[in-house]
N, C-alpha and C positions, 0 to 999 in steps of 0.2 A: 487475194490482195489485202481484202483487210483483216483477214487472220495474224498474215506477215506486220500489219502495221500497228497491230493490238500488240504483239509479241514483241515485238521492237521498245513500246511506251515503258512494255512491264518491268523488260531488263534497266531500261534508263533509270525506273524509279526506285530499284530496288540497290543499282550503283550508286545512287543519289543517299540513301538513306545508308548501306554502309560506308560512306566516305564522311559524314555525319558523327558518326558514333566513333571512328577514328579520330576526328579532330577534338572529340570531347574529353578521350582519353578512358583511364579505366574507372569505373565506377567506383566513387568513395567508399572503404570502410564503413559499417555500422559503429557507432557509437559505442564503448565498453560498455557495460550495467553499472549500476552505481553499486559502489561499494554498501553491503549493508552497514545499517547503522550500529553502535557501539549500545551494549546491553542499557547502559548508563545514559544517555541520550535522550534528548528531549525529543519525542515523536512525532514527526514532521517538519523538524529544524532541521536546516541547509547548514553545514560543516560549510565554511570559507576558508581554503588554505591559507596560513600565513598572517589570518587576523589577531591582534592582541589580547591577551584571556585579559580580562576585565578583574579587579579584586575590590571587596567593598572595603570601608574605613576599619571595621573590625579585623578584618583579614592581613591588612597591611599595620595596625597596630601590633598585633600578633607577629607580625614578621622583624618589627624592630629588635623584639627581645625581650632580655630581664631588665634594660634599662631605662624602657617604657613607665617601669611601677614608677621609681622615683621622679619622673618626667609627669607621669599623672599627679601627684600628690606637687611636684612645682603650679605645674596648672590650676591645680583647686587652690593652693595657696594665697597666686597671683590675684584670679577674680577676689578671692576673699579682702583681700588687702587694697585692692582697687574699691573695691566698695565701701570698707569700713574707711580706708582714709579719704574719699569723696566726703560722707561724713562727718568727719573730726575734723578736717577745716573748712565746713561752711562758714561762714561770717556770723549765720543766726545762731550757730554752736557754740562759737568762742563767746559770742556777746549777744543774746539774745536780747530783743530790743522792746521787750516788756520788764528786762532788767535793768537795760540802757535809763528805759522812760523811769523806773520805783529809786533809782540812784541817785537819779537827775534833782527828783524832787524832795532826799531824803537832804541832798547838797544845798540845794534853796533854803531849804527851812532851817538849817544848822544842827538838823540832828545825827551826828557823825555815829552817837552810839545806834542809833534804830538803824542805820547805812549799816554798825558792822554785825550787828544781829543778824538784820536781811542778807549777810553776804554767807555768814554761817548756816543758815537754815536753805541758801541754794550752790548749786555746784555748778561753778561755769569759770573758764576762765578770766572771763572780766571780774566776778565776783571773786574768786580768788586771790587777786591781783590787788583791790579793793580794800579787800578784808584787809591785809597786812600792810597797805598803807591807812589806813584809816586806824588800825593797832597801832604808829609811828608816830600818829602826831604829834604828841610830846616829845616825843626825842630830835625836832628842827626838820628843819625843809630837806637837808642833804643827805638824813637819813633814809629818810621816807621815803626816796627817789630811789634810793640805793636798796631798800627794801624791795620795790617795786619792781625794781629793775632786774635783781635776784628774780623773784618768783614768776616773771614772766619768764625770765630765763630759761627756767624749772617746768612750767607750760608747754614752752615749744620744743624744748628736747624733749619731754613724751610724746610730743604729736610726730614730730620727727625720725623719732626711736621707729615709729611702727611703719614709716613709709621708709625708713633705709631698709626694709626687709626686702620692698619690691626691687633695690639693689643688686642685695646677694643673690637672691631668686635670675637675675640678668646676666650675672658673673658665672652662677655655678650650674646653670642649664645647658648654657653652650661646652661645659668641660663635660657634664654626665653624656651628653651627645657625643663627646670625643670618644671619652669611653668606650660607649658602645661601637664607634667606629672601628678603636682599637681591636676590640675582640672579635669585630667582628673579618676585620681581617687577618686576626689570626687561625680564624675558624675558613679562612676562604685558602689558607694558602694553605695550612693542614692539609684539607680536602686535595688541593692542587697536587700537593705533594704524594698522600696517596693513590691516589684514584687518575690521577691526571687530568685529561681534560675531557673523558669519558663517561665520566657522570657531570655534564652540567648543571640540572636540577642541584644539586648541592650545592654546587658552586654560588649557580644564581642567590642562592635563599641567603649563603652568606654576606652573599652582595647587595643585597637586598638587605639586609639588618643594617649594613655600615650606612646606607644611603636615610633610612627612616631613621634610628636615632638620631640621625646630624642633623634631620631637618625637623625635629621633633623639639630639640635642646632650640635651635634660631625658634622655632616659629614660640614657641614660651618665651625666650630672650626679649627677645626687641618691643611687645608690649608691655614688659615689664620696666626695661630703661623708658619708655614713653611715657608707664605713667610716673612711674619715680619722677621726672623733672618735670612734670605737669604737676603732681600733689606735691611738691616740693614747693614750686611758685604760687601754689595755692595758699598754702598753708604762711607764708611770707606775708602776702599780700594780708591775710585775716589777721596776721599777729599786729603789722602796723596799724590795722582798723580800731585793734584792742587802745594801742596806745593813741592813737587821735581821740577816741574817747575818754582814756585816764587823761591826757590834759585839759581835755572840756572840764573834765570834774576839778581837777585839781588848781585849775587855774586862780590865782589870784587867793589863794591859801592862806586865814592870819594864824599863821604859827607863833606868835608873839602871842597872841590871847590861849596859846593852849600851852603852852612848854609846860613840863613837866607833869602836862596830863596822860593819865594812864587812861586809856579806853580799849575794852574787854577782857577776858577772864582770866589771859596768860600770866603765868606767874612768875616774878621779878627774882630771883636768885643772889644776882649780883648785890653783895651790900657791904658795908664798908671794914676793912679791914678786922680782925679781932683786937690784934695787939694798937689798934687805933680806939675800940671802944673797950678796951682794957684803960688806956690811961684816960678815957675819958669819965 
Protein backbone atom coordinates (compact mmCIF):
# COMPACT_ATOMS: atom_id res chain seq x y z
CA UNK A 1 0.00 0.00 0.00
CA UNK A 2 2.52 2.40 0.53
CA UNK A 3 4.81 1.46 -2.30
CA UNK A 4 1.55 2.15 -4.52
CA UNK A 5 1.17 5.51 -2.75
CA UNK A 6 4.93 6.68 -3.00
CA UNK A 7 4.65 5.70 -6.77
CA UNK A 8 1.56 7.43 -7.34
CA UNK A 9 3.56 11.16 -5.52
CA UNK A 10 6.51 10.42 -8.01
CA UNK A 11 4.41 10.28 -11.32
CA UNK A 12 2.43 13.60 -10.00
CA UNK A 13 5.63 15.47 -9.49
CA UNK A 14 7.40 14.61 -12.31
CA UNK A 15 3.73 15.66 -14.59
CA UNK A 16 3.89 18.71 -12.48
CA UNK A 17 7.43 19.75 -13.50
CA UNK A 18 7.18 18.81 -17.22
CA UNK A 19 4.02 20.88 -17.66
CA UNK A 20 6.27 23.61 -16.10
CA UNK A 21 8.95 23.69 -18.79
CA UNK A 22 6.11 23.52 -21.52
CA UNK A 23 4.47 26.63 -20.41
CA UNK A 24 8.01 28.40 -20.26
CA UNK A 25 8.66 27.45 -23.68
CA UNK A 26 12.03 26.88 -25.43
CA UNK A 27 15.05 27.95 -23.89
CA UNK A 28 16.61 31.32 -25.01
CA UNK A 29 19.34 31.46 -27.50
CA UNK A 30 22.88 32.26 -26.16
CA UNK A 31 24.11 35.57 -26.75
CA UNK A 32 26.30 35.93 -30.16
CA UNK A 33 30.33 36.77 -29.17
CA UNK A 34 31.05 40.16 -29.70
CA UNK A 35 32.43 41.00 -32.64
CA UNK A 36 36.36 41.33 -32.29
CA UNK A 37 37.56 44.63 -32.08
CA UNK A 38 38.97 46.54 -35.17
CA UNK A 39 43.21 46.46 -35.30
CA UNK A 40 42.70 50.39 -34.98
CA UNK A 41 40.56 50.49 -31.80
CA UNK A 42 40.96 51.64 -28.68
CA UNK A 43 41.32 48.56 -26.28
CA UNK A 44 38.51 48.06 -24.20
CA UNK A 45 36.35 50.77 -25.75
CA UNK A 46 32.50 49.77 -26.25
CA UNK A 47 31.65 50.45 -30.32
CA UNK A 48 27.87 52.16 -29.92
CA UNK A 49 26.19 51.57 -33.09
CA UNK A 50 24.87 54.57 -34.69
CA UNK A 51 26.80 57.18 -32.40
CA UNK A 52 28.05 60.48 -34.05
CA UNK A 53 32.16 60.48 -34.83
CA UNK A 54 33.05 63.43 -33.00
CA UNK A 55 35.85 65.86 -35.10
CA UNK A 56 37.93 68.31 -33.32
CA UNK A 57 38.29 72.31 -34.51
CA UNK A 58 41.40 71.40 -36.54
CA UNK A 59 39.66 68.72 -38.34
CA UNK A 60 36.66 70.57 -39.35
CA UNK A 61 38.93 73.56 -40.36
CA UNK A 62 40.47 71.23 -42.60
CA UNK A 63 37.15 70.11 -44.07
CA UNK A 64 36.27 73.75 -45.08
CA UNK A 65 38.97 73.87 -47.79
CA UNK A 66 41.26 76.20 -49.61
CA UNK A 67 38.85 79.04 -48.61
CA UNK A 68 39.67 78.59 -45.00
CA UNK A 69 43.43 80.56 -45.74
CA UNK A 70 41.76 83.74 -46.86
CA UNK A 71 38.93 83.41 -43.96
CA UNK A 72 42.00 83.00 -41.52
CA UNK A 73 43.94 85.95 -42.63
CA UNK A 74 40.04 88.03 -42.57
CA UNK A 75 40.24 86.87 -38.79
CA UNK A 76 43.64 88.03 -37.86
CA UNK A 77 42.82 91.06 -39.63
CA UNK A 78 39.55 91.66 -37.82
CA UNK A 79 41.15 91.35 -34.23
CA UNK A 80 43.94 93.41 -35.51
CA UNK A 81 41.72 96.36 -36.45
CA UNK A 82 39.43 96.03 -33.50
CA UNK A 83 42.32 96.57 -31.41
CA UNK A 84 44.37 99.13 -32.97
CA UNK A 85 41.05 101.23 -33.57
CA UNK A 86 39.88 100.87 -29.74
CA UNK A 87 43.02 102.71 -29.63
CA UNK A 88 43.09 105.54 -32.03
CA UNK A 89 39.73 106.87 -30.70
CA UNK A 90 40.23 106.81 -27.09
CA UNK A 91 39.47 110.33 -25.98
CA UNK A 92 43.09 110.44 -23.97
CA UNK A 93 44.49 109.75 -27.80
CA UNK A 94 42.93 112.33 -29.63
CA UNK A 95 43.44 114.91 -26.67
CA UNK A 96 45.44 113.79 -24.14
CA UNK A 97 44.91 115.83 -21.05
CA UNK A 98 48.44 116.73 -19.87
CA UNK A 99 48.15 118.52 -23.37
CA UNK A 100 44.65 119.79 -22.77
CA UNK A 101 46.14 121.25 -19.16
CA UNK A 102 50.18 122.83 -21.22
CA UNK A 103 47.55 124.67 -23.84
CA UNK A 104 45.28 125.83 -21.41
CA UNK A 105 47.90 127.58 -19.67
CA UNK A 106 50.01 128.55 -22.74
CA UNK A 107 46.22 130.46 -23.76
CA UNK A 108 46.08 132.28 -20.25
CA UNK A 109 49.29 133.76 -20.45
CA UNK A 110 49.18 134.94 -24.44
CA UNK A 111 51.89 133.10 -25.53
CA UNK A 112 50.32 131.74 -28.85
CA UNK A 113 54.12 131.23 -30.21
CA UNK A 114 55.18 128.75 -27.11
CA UNK A 115 51.22 127.09 -27.84
CA UNK A 116 52.49 126.57 -31.51
CA UNK A 117 56.17 125.33 -30.59
CA UNK A 118 54.45 123.01 -28.05
CA UNK A 119 52.03 121.72 -30.64
CA UNK A 120 54.97 120.96 -33.13
CA UNK A 121 57.28 119.17 -30.85
CA UNK A 122 53.89 116.76 -29.84
CA UNK A 123 51.78 114.70 -32.12
CA UNK A 124 48.08 114.38 -31.18
CA UNK A 125 45.26 115.36 -32.69
CA UNK A 126 44.22 118.22 -30.58
CA UNK A 127 47.82 119.58 -31.04
CA UNK A 128 47.60 119.27 -34.62
CA UNK A 129 44.49 121.01 -34.83
CA UNK A 130 45.95 123.77 -32.64
CA UNK A 131 49.04 124.26 -34.39
CA UNK A 132 47.34 125.35 -37.57
CA UNK A 133 45.00 127.51 -35.84
CA UNK A 134 47.28 129.26 -33.79
CA UNK A 135 49.58 129.40 -37.49
CA UNK A 136 46.14 131.65 -38.64
CA UNK A 137 45.84 134.19 -36.26
CA UNK A 138 46.72 136.89 -38.38
CA UNK A 139 44.77 135.92 -41.25
CA UNK A 140 41.09 136.90 -38.96
CA UNK A 141 38.74 134.73 -37.04
CA UNK A 142 37.04 132.98 -40.32
CA UNK A 143 40.02 131.75 -41.42
CA UNK A 144 41.36 130.13 -38.52
CA UNK A 145 38.00 128.29 -38.02
CA UNK A 146 38.15 127.36 -41.57
CA UNK A 147 41.82 126.13 -41.03
CA UNK A 148 40.70 124.12 -38.07
CA UNK A 149 37.91 122.94 -39.44
CA UNK A 150 40.09 121.51 -42.46
CA UNK A 151 42.58 119.78 -40.34
CA UNK A 152 40.25 118.17 -38.15
CA UNK A 153 38.63 117.03 -41.21
CA UNK A 154 42.04 115.47 -42.15
CA UNK A 155 42.19 113.70 -38.50
CA UNK A 156 39.13 111.93 -38.61
CA UNK A 157 39.35 110.63 -42.09
CA UNK A 158 42.53 108.88 -41.04
CA UNK A 159 40.92 107.45 -37.99
CA UNK A 160 38.15 106.49 -40.10
CA UNK A 161 40.09 105.28 -43.13
CA UNK A 162 41.38 102.50 -40.82
CA UNK A 163 37.97 101.32 -39.01
CA UNK A 164 36.09 101.19 -42.75
CA UNK A 165 38.57 98.17 -43.22
CA UNK A 166 36.53 96.36 -40.46
CA UNK A 167 33.75 97.04 -43.30
CA UNK A 168 35.18 95.45 -46.15
CA UNK A 169 36.43 92.53 -43.92
CA UNK A 170 32.05 92.29 -43.16
CA UNK A 171 31.16 92.62 -46.95
CA UNK A 172 33.81 90.28 -48.27
CA UNK A 173 33.78 87.35 -45.72
CA UNK A 174 30.41 86.41 -46.18
CA UNK A 175 31.10 86.28 -50.25
CA UNK A 176 34.67 84.05 -49.69
CA UNK A 177 32.05 81.79 -47.63
CA UNK A 178 29.94 81.79 -50.76
CA UNK A 179 32.63 80.78 -52.61
CA UNK A 180 33.53 77.90 -51.01
CA UNK A 181 29.92 76.85 -50.92
CA UNK A 182 30.01 77.15 -54.65
CA UNK A 183 32.77 74.68 -55.02
CA UNK A 184 31.95 73.16 -52.91
CA UNK A 185 28.83 71.99 -54.41
CA UNK A 186 30.33 71.63 -57.45
CA UNK A 187 32.61 69.01 -56.02
CA UNK A 188 29.49 67.34 -54.27
CA UNK A 189 27.43 66.94 -57.50
CA UNK A 190 30.80 65.82 -59.52
CA UNK A 191 31.02 63.12 -56.96
CA UNK A 192 27.13 62.50 -57.40
CA UNK A 193 27.38 62.26 -60.79
CA UNK A 194 30.09 59.69 -60.79
CA UNK A 195 29.98 57.50 -58.23
CA UNK A 196 26.33 58.04 -57.27
CA UNK A 197 25.19 57.56 -54.14
CA UNK A 198 27.53 54.71 -53.34
CA UNK A 199 30.30 56.36 -52.03
CA UNK A 200 28.79 58.70 -49.51
CA UNK A 201 32.13 59.47 -47.55
CA UNK A 202 32.85 61.71 -50.58
CA UNK A 203 29.78 63.03 -50.83
CA UNK A 204 29.50 63.97 -47.16
CA UNK A 205 33.11 65.70 -47.08
CA UNK A 206 31.81 67.72 -50.06
CA UNK A 207 29.12 68.64 -47.92
CA UNK A 208 30.79 69.22 -45.33
CA UNK A 209 33.17 72.04 -47.01
CA UNK A 210 29.83 74.04 -48.42
CA UNK A 211 28.40 73.91 -44.74
CA UNK A 212 32.08 75.18 -42.82
CA UNK A 213 33.15 77.92 -45.26
CA UNK A 214 29.46 79.49 -44.85
CA UNK A 215 29.69 79.40 -41.51
CA UNK A 216 33.28 80.46 -41.37
CA UNK A 217 32.77 83.74 -43.83
CA UNK A 218 29.23 84.68 -40.93
CA UNK A 219 31.03 83.86 -38.00
CA UNK A 220 34.22 86.69 -39.18
CA UNK A 221 31.25 88.82 -40.74
CA UNK A 222 29.04 89.89 -37.96
CA UNK A 223 31.85 90.87 -35.39
CA UNK A 224 33.36 92.77 -37.85
CA UNK A 225 30.00 95.04 -38.90
CA UNK A 226 29.86 95.18 -34.73
CA UNK A 227 32.67 96.68 -34.36
CA UNK A 228 32.73 98.88 -37.47
CA UNK A 229 29.62 100.95 -35.87
CA UNK A 230 30.81 100.55 -32.43
CA UNK A 231 34.57 102.33 -33.39
CA UNK A 232 32.68 104.44 -35.71
CA UNK A 233 30.43 106.05 -32.72
CA UNK A 234 33.49 106.04 -30.87
CA UNK A 235 35.55 107.67 -32.85
CA UNK A 236 32.44 110.65 -33.39
CA UNK A 237 32.13 111.00 -29.99
CA UNK A 238 36.37 111.80 -29.31
CA UNK A 239 36.33 114.12 -32.50
CA UNK A 240 33.48 116.22 -30.78
CA UNK A 241 35.46 116.15 -27.39
CA UNK A 242 38.50 117.60 -29.56
CA UNK A 243 36.27 120.37 -30.63
CA UNK A 244 34.56 121.32 -27.07
CA UNK A 245 38.13 121.86 -26.19
CA UNK A 246 39.35 123.96 -29.37
CA UNK A 247 36.40 126.27 -28.28
CA UNK A 248 37.43 126.52 -24.63
CA UNK A 249 40.83 127.61 -26.10
CA UNK A 250 39.63 129.71 -28.77
CA UNK A 251 36.99 131.30 -27.15
CA UNK A 252 36.88 135.07 -26.95
CA UNK A 253 39.94 135.33 -29.45
CA UNK A 254 41.44 139.25 -29.96
CA UNK A 255 42.09 138.85 -33.57
CA UNK A 256 42.21 142.60 -33.88
CA UNK A 257 45.47 142.77 -31.72
CA UNK A 258 47.09 140.11 -34.01
CA UNK A 259 46.07 140.77 -37.83
CA UNK A 260 48.50 140.43 -39.86
CA UNK A 261 50.76 138.58 -37.40
CA UNK A 262 52.69 135.65 -38.73
CA UNK A 263 53.27 132.99 -36.07
CA UNK A 264 55.74 130.11 -37.04
CA UNK A 265 58.03 129.05 -39.39
CA UNK A 266 55.72 128.41 -42.61
CA UNK A 267 56.81 130.28 -45.38
CA UNK A 268 54.64 133.01 -47.09
CA UNK A 269 54.84 132.59 -50.99
CA UNK A 270 52.04 134.60 -51.95
CA UNK A 271 53.23 138.16 -52.80
CA UNK A 272 52.33 140.84 -54.82
CA UNK A 273 52.08 140.83 -58.41
CA UNK A 274 55.40 141.37 -60.55
CA UNK A 275 54.10 143.66 -63.08
CA UNK A 276 52.42 145.56 -59.82
CA UNK A 277 56.20 145.98 -58.33
CA UNK A 278 57.36 146.68 -61.77
CA UNK A 279 55.58 149.92 -61.82
CA UNK A 280 56.25 150.46 -58.51
Amino acid sequence: MIIHLTAALLLCAGLGRLSAQDAAGPAAAPPPAAAPADAGSVPGAVAIPGAPATKTLWEQIQEGGWVMIPIAACSIATIYLIVDGTIRTGRNRLAPPEQQARLQQYFQSGDYVGAYRYCQLNSSTLCNVVRVGTNLLGEGKQTVEEGMLGELAKENSRIQTWISYLSVIGVCSPMIGLLGTVTGMIRAFATLGSSGIGDPSSLSSAIGEVLTATASGLFIAIPAFMAFYFLRNRATAAIHHVQDILSGLFRKMPYEAMTDVQIGDDIIYAAMPNWVQATG
